[in-house]
C-alpha positions as a printed Julia matrix, in Angstrom:
223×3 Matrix{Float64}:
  15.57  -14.07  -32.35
  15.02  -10.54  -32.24
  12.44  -10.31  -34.82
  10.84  -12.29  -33.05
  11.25  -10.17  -29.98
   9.83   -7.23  -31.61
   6.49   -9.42  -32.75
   5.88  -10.23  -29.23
   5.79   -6.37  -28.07
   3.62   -5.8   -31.22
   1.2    -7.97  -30.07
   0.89   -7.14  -26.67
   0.52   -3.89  -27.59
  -2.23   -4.72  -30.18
  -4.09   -6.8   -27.26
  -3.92   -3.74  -24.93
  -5.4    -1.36  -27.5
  -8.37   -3.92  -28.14
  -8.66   -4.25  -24.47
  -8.82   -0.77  -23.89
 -11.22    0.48  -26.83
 -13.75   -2.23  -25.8
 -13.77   -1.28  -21.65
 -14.7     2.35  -23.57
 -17.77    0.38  -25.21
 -18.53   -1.68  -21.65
 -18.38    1.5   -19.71
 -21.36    3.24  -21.89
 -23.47   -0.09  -21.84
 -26.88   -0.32  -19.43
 -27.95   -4.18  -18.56
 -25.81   -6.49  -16.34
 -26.07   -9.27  -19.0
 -24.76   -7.02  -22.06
 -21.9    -5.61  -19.87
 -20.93   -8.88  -19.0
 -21.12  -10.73  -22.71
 -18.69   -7.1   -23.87
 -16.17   -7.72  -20.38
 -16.17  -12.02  -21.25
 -15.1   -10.44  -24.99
 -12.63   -7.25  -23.73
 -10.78  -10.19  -21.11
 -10.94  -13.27  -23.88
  -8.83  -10.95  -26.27
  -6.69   -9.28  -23.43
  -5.59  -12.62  -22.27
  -5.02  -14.27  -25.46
  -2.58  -11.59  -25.92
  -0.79  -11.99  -22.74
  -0.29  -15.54  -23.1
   0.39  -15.25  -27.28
   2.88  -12.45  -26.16
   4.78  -15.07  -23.59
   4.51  -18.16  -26.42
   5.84  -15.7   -28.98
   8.8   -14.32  -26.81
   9.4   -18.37  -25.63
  10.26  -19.27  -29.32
  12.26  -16.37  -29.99
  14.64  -18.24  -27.35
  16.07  -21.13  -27.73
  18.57  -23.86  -25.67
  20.61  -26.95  -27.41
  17.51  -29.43  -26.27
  14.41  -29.86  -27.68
  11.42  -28.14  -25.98
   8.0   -29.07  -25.34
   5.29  -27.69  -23.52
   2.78  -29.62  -21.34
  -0.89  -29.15  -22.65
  -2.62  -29.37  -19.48
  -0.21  -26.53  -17.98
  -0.47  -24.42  -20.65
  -4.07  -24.45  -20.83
  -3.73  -23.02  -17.72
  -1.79  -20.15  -18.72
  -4.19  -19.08  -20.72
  -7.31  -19.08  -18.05
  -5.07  -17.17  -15.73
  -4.53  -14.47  -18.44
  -7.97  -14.13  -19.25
  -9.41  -14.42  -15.51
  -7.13  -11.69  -14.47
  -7.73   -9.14  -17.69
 -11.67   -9.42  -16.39
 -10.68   -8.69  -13.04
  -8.8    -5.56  -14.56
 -11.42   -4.62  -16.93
 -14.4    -4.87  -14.42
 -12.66   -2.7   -12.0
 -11.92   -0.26  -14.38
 -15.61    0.14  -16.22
 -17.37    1.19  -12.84
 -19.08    4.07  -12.64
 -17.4     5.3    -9.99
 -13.4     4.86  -10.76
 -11.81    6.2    -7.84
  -7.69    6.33   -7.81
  -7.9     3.17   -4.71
  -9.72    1.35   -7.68
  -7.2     2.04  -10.46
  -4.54    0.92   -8.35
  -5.66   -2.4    -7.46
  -6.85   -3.01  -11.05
  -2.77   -1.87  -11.91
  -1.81   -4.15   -9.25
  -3.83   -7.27  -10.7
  -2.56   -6.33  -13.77
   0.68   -6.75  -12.48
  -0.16   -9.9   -10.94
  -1.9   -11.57  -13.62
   0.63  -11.38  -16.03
   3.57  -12.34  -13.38
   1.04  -15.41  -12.83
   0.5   -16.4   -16.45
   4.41  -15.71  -17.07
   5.68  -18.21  -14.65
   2.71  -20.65  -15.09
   3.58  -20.94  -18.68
   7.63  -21.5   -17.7
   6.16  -24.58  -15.59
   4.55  -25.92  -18.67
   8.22  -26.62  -19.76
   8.89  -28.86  -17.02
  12.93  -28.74  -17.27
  14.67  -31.52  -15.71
  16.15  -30.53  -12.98
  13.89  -27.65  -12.6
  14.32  -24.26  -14.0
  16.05  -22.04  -11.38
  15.27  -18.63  -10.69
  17.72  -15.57   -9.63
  15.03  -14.37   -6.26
  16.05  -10.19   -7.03
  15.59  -10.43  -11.05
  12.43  -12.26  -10.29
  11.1    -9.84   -8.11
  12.29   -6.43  -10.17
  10.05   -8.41  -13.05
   6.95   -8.22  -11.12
   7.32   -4.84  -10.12
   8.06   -4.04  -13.66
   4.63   -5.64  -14.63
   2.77   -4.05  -11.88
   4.68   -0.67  -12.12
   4.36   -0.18  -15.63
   0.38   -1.72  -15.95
  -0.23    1.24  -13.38
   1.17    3.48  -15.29
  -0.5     2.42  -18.39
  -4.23    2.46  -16.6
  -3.81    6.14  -15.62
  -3.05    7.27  -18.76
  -6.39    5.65  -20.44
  -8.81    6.47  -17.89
  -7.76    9.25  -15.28
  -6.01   11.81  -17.69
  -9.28   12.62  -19.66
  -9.6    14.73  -22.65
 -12.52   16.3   -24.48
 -12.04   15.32  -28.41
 -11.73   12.06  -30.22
  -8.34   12.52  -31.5
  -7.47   12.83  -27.91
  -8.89    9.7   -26.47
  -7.32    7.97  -29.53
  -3.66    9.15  -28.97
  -4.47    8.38  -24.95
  -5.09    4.96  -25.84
  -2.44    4.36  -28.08
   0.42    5.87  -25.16
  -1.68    3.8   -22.44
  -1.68    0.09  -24.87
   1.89    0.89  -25.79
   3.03    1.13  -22.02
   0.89   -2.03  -21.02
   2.37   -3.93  -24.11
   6.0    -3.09  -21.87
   4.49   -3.9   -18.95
   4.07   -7.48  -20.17
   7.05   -7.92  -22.51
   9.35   -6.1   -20.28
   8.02   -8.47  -17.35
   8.3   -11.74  -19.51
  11.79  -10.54  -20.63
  13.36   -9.37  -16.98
  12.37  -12.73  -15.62
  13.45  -14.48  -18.76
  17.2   -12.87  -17.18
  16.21  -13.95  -13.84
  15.6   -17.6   -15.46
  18.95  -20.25  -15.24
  19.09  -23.21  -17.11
  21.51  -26.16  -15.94
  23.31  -27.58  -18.16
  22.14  -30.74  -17.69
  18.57  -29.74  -18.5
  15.72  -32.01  -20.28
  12.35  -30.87  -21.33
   9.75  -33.3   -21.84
   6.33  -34.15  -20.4
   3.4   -36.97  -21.24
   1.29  -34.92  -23.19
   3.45  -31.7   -24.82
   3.28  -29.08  -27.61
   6.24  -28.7   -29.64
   7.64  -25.4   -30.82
   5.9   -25.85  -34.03
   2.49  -26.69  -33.09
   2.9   -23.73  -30.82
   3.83  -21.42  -33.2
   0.75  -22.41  -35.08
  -1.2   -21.59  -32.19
   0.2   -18.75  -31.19
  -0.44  -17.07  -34.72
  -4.06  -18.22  -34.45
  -4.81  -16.99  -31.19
  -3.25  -13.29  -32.84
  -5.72  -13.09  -35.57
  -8.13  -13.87  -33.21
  -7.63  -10.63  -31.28
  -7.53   -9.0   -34.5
């Protein structure tokens, strides 16, 4: 469903702009405790739209079988995305942000939403299990990590003097991390292989609806 397809990019893209206009907040804050409450906020809404991004793109696609999702694993999901987007976001609102630091806060990035991505696929738990094409599966993490690089430089090393500039950085830098994640979810989505014997089911699961309610919940919460 490509509509649908386009809503997920939307969203990432809306996440990465929220992320990135809060670290801008975080970085000009004094007191450990106040930094910390503003990074637990920047991550929470960073991660929700990582994981609503994945949810989003999962019901755009669909197979002859029901689907479900298993609670417990896809409760995971969600920690991952938002334990890795404070990971990111502390590195980057340092005083000091050298280019080593960008890099591995690019590469976590990267990581993070590779992690949540095939953490959420588990949550399926296809009968026989989902198979995975090893060189598609690989080009989507580099994608992820490639393009979050990509997208951190642009917001914090390429620096400009007026407003309308630091607005227009943002924007380029949350529209190239909102690829980063959709064009990760959707590479290994091509790496993923279905038999076609498959069955999804699990004891406790979410099914599409109830996770389309969710998903649409956990997107006004970012906004």
């Amino acid at each position: 469903d490509y509509w649908l397809v386009v809503s997920s990019f939307l969203v990432a893209t809306l996440a990465s702009y929220t992320a990135l206009d809060l670290s801008s907040h975080i970085s000009a804050l004094a007191g450990r405790r106040i930094r910390h409450a503003w990074l637990v906020g920047g991550a929470t809404a960073m991660g929700i739209g990582i994981w609503s991004m994945h949810f989003i793109g999962m019901l755009a696609f669909s197979l002859p079988i029901p689907l479900g999702y298993d609670l417990v694993t896809t409760g995971y999901s969600l920690i991952i995305a938002i334990f890795f987007s404070y990971l990111v976001l502390y590195g980057v609102t340092q005083t000091q942000l050298t280019s080593f630091r960008l890099i591995v806060s690019g590469i976590l990035m990267g990581i993070g939403i590779a992690a949540m991505h095939y953490t959420g696929m588990a949550a399926m738990q296809m009968q026989p299990p989902i198979q995975y094409d090893l060189a598609l599966l690989v080009i989507s993490v580099v994608i992820g990590i490639s393009a979050a690089n990509i997208a951190l430089w642009v917001a914090y090393k390429f620096n400009s003097t007026n407003q309308k500039g630091v607005i227009t950085r943002r924007i380029n830098a949350a529209c190239l991390m909102g690829i980063a994640i959709t064009g990760m979810h959707y590479m290994s989505m091509a790496a993923s292989h279905f038999p076609s014997e498959s069955v999804s089911g699990a004891a406790s699961s979410l099914d599409s609806q109830w996770l389309a309610i969710t998903t649409i919940l956990s997107t006004f919460a970012i906004l």
